[in-house]
C-alpha positions as CSV (number, residue, x, y, z in Angstrom):
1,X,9.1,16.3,0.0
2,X,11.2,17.2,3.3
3,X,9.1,15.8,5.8
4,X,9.0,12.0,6.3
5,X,5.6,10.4,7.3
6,X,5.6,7.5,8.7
7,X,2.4,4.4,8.5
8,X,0.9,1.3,6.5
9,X,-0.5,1.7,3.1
10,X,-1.9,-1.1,1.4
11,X,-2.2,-0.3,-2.4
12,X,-3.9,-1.9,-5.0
13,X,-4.1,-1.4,-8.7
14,X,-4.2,-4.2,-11.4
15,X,-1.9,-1.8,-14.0
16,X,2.2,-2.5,-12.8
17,X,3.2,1.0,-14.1
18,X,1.3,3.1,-12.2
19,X,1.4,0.2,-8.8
20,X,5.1,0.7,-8.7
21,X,5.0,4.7,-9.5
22,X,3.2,5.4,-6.3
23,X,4.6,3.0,-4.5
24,X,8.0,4.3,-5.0
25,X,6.9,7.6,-4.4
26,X,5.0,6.6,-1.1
27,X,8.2,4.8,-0.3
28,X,10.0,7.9,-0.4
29,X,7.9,9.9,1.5
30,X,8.4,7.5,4.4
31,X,5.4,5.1,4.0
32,X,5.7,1.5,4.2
33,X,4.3,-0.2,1.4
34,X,2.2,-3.6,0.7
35,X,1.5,-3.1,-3.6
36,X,-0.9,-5.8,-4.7
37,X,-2.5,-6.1,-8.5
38,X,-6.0,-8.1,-7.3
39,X,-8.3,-7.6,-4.4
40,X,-8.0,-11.0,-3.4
41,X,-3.8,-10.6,-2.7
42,X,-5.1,-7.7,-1.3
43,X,-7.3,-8.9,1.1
44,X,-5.3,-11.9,2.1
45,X,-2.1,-9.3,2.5
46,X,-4.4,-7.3,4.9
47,X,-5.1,-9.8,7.2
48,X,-2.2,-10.7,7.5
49,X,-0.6,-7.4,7.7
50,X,-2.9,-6.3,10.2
51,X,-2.4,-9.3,12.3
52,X,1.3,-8.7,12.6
53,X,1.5,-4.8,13.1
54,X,-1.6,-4.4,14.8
55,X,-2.2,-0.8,13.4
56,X,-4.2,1.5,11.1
57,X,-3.6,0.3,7.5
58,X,-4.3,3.2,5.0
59,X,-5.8,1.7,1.8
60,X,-5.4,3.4,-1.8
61,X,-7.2,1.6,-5.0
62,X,-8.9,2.1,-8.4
63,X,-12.6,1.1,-8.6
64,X,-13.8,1.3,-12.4
């Protein structure tokens, strides 16, 4: 990709192959990254994520 994007993405999926795949690939594309493997890292991450940046926090998971 040539253009860089820029924003908070919290993503979540238990299986580490595919978590660090997009990640790295969100990475690239200009995003900064919070990668969790449970909801409840996740939710505890977006708190305090949200609490410190104060902005939109883009959120990609799996629900089975």
């Amino acid at each position: 990709m040539n253009q860089k994007s820029e924003g908070l993405i919290l993503l979540v999926d238990d299986d580490p192959y595919v978590r660090d795949s997009i990640s790295s690939f969100l990475s690239e594309c200009g995003y900064s990254v919070i990668a969790c493997d449970n909801a409840i890292d996740a939710m505890a991450k977006l708190i305090v994520s949200f609490c410190r940046w104060r902005k939109t926090i883009n959120i990609i998971l799996k629900i089975r």
